[in-house]
C-alpha positions in Angstrom: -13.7 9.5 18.0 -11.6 11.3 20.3 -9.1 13.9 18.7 -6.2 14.2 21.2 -3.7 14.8 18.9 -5.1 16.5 15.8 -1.9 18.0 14.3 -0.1 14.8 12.3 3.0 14.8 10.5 3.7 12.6 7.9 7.0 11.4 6.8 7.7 9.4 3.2 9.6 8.2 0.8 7.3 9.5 -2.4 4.2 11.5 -2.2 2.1 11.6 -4.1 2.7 8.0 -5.8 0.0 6.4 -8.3 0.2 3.1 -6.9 0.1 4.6 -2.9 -3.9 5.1 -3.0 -4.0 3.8 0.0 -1.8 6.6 2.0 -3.9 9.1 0.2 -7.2 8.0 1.4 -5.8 7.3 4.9 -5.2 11.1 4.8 -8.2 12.3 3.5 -9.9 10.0 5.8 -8.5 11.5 8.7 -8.6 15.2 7.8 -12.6 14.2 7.2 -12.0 13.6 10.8 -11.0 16.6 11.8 -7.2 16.1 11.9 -4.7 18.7 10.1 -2.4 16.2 8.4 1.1 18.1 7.0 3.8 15.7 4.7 7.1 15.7 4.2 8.4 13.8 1.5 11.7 12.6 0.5 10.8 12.7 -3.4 7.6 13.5 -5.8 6.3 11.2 -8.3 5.9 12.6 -11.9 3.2 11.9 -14.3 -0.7 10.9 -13.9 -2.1 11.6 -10.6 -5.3 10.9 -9.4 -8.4 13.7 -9.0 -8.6 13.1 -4.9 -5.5 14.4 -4.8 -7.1 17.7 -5.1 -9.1 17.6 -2.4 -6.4 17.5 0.5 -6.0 20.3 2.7 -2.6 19.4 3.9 0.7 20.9 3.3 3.3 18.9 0.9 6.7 19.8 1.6 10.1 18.3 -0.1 13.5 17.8 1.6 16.3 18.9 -0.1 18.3 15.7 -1.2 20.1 14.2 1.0 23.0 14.4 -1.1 23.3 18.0 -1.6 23.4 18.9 1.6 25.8 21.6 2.1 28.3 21.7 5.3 27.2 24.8 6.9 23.2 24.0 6.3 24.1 20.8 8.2 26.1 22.6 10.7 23.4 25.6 11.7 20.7 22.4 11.8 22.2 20.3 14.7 23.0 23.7 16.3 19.7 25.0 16.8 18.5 20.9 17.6 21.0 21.2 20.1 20.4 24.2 21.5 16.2 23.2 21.2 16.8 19.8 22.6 19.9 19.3 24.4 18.8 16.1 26.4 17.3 14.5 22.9 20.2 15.7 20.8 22.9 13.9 23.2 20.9 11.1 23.4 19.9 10.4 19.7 23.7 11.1 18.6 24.9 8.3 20.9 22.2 6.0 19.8 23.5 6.9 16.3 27.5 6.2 17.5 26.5 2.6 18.8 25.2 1.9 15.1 27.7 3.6 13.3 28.4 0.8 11.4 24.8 0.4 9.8 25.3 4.3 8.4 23.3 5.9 11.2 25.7 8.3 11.5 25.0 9.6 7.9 20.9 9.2 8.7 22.0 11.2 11.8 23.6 14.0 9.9 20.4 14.3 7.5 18.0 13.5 10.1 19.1 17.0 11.9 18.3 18.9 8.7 14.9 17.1 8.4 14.0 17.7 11.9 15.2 21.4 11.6 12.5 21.7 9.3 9.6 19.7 10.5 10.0 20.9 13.6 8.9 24.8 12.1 5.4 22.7 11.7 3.3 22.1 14.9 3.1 18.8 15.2 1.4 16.2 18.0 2.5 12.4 16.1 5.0 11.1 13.6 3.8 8.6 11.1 5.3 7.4 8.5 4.5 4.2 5.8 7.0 1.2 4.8 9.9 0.2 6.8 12.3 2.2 4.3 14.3 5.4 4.9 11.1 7.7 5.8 10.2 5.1 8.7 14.2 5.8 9.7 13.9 9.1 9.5 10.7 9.1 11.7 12.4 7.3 14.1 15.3 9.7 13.8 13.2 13.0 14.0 10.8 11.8 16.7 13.6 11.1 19.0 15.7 14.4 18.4 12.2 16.7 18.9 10.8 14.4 21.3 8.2 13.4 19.5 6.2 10.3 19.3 6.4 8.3 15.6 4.2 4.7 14.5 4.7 3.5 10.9 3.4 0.9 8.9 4.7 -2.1 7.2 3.1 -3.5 4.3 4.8 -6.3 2.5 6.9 -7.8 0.1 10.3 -5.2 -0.1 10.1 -3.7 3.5 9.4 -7.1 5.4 10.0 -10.2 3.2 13.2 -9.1 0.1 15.4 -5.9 1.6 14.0 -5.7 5.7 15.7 -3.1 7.2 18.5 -4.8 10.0 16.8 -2.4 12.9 13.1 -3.1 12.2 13.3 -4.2 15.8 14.7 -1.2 17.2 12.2 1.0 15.1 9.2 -1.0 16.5 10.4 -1.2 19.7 11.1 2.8 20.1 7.5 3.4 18.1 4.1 3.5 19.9 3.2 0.8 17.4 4.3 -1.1 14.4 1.6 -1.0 12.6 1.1 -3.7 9.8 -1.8 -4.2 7.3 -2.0 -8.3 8.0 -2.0 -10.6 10.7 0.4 -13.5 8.2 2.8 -10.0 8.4 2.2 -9.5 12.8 3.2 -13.1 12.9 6.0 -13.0 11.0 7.1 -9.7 12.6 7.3 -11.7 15.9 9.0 -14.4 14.7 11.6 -13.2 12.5 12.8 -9.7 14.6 11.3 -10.9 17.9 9.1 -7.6 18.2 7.0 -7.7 21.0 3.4 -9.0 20.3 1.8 -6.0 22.0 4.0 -3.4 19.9 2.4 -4.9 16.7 -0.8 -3.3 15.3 -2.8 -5.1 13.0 -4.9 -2.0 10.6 -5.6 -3.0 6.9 -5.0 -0.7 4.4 -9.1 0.6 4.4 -11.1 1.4 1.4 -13.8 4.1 0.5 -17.0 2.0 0.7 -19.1 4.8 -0.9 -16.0 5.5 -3.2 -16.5 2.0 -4.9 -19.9 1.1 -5.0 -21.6 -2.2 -5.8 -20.9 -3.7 -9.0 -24.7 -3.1 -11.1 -23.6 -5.0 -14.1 -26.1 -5.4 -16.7 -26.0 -9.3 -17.8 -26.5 -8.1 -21.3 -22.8 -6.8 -21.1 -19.7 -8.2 -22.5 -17.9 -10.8 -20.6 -14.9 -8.7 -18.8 -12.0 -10.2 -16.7 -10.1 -7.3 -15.1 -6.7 -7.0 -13.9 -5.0 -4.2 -11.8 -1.2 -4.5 -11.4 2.2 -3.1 -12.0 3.3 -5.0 -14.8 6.6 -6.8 -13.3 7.3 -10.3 -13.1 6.6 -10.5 -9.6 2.2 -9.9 -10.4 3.1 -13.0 -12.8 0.8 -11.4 -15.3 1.6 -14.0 -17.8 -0.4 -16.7 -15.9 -3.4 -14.7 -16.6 -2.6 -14.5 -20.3 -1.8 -17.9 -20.6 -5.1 -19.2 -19.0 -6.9 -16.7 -21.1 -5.3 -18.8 -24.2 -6.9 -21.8 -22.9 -10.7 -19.7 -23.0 -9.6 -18.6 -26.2 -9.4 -22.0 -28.0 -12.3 -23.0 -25.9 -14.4 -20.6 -27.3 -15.3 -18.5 -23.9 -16.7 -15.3 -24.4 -14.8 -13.1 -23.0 -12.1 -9.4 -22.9 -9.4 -8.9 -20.6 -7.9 -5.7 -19.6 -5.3 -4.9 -17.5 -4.6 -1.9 -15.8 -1.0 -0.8 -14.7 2.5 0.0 -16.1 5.7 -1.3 -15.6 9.0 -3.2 -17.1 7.2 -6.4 -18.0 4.6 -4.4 -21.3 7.1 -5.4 -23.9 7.3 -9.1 -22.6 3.4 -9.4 -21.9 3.2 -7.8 -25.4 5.3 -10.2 -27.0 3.4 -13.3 -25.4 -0.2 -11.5 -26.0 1.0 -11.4 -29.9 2.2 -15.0 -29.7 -1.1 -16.8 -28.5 -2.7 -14.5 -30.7 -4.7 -12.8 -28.1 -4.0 -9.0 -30.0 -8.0 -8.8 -30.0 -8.9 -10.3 -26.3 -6.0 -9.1 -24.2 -5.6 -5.5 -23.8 -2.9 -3.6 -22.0 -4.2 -0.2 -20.9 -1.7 1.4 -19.1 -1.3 3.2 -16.0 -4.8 5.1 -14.9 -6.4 7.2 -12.4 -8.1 5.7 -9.3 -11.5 7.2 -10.9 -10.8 5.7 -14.4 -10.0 2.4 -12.0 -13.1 2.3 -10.5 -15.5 2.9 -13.7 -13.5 -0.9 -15.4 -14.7 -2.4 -11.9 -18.0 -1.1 -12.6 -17.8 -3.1 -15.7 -15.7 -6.2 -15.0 -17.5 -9.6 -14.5 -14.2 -10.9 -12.6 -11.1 -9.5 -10.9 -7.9 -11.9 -11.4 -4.4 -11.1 -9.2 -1.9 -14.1 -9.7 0.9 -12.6 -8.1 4.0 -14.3 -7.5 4.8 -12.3 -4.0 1.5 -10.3 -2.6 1.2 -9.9 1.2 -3.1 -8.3 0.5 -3.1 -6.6 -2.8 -5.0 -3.0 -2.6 -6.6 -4.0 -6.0 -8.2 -7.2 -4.7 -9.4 -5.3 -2.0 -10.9 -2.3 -4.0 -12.3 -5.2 -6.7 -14.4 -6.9 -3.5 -15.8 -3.5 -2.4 -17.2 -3.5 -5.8 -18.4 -6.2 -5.8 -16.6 -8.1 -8.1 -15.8 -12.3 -7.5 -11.9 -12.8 -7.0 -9.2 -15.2 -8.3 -5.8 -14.9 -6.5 -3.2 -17.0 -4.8 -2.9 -18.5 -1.6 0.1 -16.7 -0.7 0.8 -14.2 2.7 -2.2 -12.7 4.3 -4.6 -12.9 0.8 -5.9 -16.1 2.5 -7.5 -13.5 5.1 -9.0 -11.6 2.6 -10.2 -14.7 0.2 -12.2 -17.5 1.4 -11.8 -20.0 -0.9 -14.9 -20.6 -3.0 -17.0 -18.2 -1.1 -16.2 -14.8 -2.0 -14.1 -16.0 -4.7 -10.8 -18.7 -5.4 -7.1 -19.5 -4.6 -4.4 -21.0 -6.7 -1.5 -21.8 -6.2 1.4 -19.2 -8.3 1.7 -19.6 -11.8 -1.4 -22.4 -12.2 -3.1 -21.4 -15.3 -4.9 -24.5 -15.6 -6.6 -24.1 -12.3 -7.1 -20.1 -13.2 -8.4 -21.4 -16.3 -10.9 -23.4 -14.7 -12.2 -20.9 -12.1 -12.3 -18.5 -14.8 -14.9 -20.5 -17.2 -16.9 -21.4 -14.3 -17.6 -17.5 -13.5 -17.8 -16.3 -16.6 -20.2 -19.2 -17.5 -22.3 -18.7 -14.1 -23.6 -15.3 -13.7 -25.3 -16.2 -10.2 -22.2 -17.5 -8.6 -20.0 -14.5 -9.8 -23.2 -11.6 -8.1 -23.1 -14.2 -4.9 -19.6 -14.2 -4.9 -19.6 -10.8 -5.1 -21.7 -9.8 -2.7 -20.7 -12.2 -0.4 -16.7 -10.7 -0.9 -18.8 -6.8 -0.2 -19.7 -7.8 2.9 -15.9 -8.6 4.1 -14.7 -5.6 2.9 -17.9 -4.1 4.8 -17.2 -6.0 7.9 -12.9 -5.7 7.8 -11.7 -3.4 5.5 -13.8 -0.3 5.7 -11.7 2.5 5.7 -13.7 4.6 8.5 -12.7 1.9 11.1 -9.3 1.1 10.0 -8.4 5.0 10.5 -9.9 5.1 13.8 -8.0 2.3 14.4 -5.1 4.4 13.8 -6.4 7.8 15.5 -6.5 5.4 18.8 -2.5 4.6 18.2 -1.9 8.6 17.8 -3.8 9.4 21.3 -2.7 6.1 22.7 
């Protein structure tokens, strides 16, 4: 792989972020490559983080909040822009003045203090992840230093609930929108009119040695695995009311779920209800290496979201190895082939979850065929070595 531009800067909302694996590994993937990766971040996520963290060279550096900003910071910032990049500076502040009314010209005002600081970093490409404020901002900076930017779109909040009203104008400015499905690239076109050649399909890649083949011992206990925040949107309680129904039908079975979120106390209420205290377990928030042991011992992976445009997890579950129940919803369809590496309901079936759940748990040669079967996609579409290099090719594009 060619390494025209090796020196990348990152721009993001929250780094590091328990839930974000996949930026992590996309950064540790490249610097394996030979790229020197530096991010900026707009906030840092307290609390558990996971042990790859400690393994990345790059530099993590904050901007002061965008609130706090004092006059004569501000002032001395767009100065020396100016003075650097007179041409960009006159032009970005009158892109900014045409879209005053969206509140570019308060992006503008911070944007000059971020780009006074990244530009102190050598720097080739601008990338950033979500169509939020850092994918602004990237915009923002690249224009005012000249620099290219790409940044990816992933799903549910930054294309589907709260787009932002210029996606179009950020695509269009970017070497490529990238986005992790081709239901999303679709979608992109038809809903902002992007242009289909600015729209780069890269799926969020996973670690193929990282999660190895799931080697379960048939002697072990029956274990359906869940990995999800817990919010009403992963509609969590489908999977505890099918688990109800193998309950009183006397399946074998334990259920864990992995994740935090606003929905524990309900799920713990219902969980108390069916009477499930000693076959549903809520574990909490965990470590992507603590994540990756319960694959190792799961028998099935369940995701019944509500709104899921991929789903990481699913993704992570098939490398292992693991057979797959989720529903036919944005791009999972791509990822899922209905009853080959695993199944597809529709939102909120329980009965039909139900169903595909006692037929794995009961069939120990479908769920390793399944399985391996789901491996060889992840092998073939998702492998994190290609999907990066897919990306290194829109950085020297």
């Amino acid at each position: 792989m060619v390494r025209k531009n090796r020196n990348i800067l990152y721009i993001l909302d929250i780094f590091p972020a328990l839930s974000e694996t996949f930026i992590l590994n996309e950064i540790l993937e490249l610097e394996s490559k030979g790229f020197n990766v530096c991010i900026f971040a707009r906030k840092e996520e307290s609390g558990l983080r996971h042990g790859k963290l400690g393994t990345m060279r790059g530099k993590v550096v904050y901007f002061p909040d965008s609130h706090k900003l004092s006059f004569w910071r501000v002032f001395f910032s767009h100065l020396i822009i100016l003075i650097l990049h007179p041409i960009n500076y006159i032009k970005t502040s009158l892109f900014c003045l045409t879209k005053r009314k969206d509140g570019f010209l308060w992006f503008f005002k911070v944007a000059g203090v971020y780009a006074n600081l990244t530009g102190k970093h050598s720097f080739n490409h601008i990338h950033s992840h979500f169509a939020s404020l850092s994918s602004c901002y990237a915009m923002l900076i690249g224009r005012l230093l000249g620099k290219p930017y790409s940044f990816t779109t992933h799903g549910i909040y930054d294309l589907y609930i709260a787009p932002p009203e210029d996606l179009r104008e950020r695509a269009v400015y970017a070497k490529n929108a990238i986005t992790i499905s081709d239901y999303n690239k679709r979608y992109m076109m038809k809903k902002f009119s992007i242009p289909e050649e600015k729209i780069k399909v890269i799926h969020s890649g996973i670690d193929l040695d990282f999660f190895g083949e799931n080697h379960k011992e048939t002697s072990q206990e029956k274990m359906i695995l869940s990995v999800a925040r817990l919010d009403p949107v992963k509609s969590l309680d489908t999977l505890v009311k099918a688990c109800d129904i193998l309950n009183k039908e006397r399946v074998d079975f334990k259920c864990m779920i992995i994740g935090e979120g606003k929905s524990r106390k309900e799920l713990e209420n219902l969980i108390t209800r069916l009477g499930l205290s000693d076959k549903v377990f809520l574990l909490g928030a965990k470590k992507i290496e603590e994540v990756r042991d319960c694959y190792k011992r799961a028998t099935v992976f369940v995701l019944p979201s509500k709104e899921e445009t991929m789903g990481l997890a699913t993704i992570e579950a098939m490398a292992s190895g693991l057979p797959v129940v989720s529903t036919n919803i944005y791009g999972i369809p791509e990822l899922i082939e209905h009853c080959i590496n695993g199944y597809l309901i529709n939102p909120g079936d329980y009965l039909r979850l139900a169903e595909y759940l006692k037929d794995l748990l009961r069939d120990e040669n479908k769920c390793i065929s399944m399985g391996k079967l789901g491996r060889k996609k992840i092998e073939s579409q998702f492998s994190l070595d290609k999907e990066v290099n897919k990306l290194i090719e829109v950085f020297n594009a």
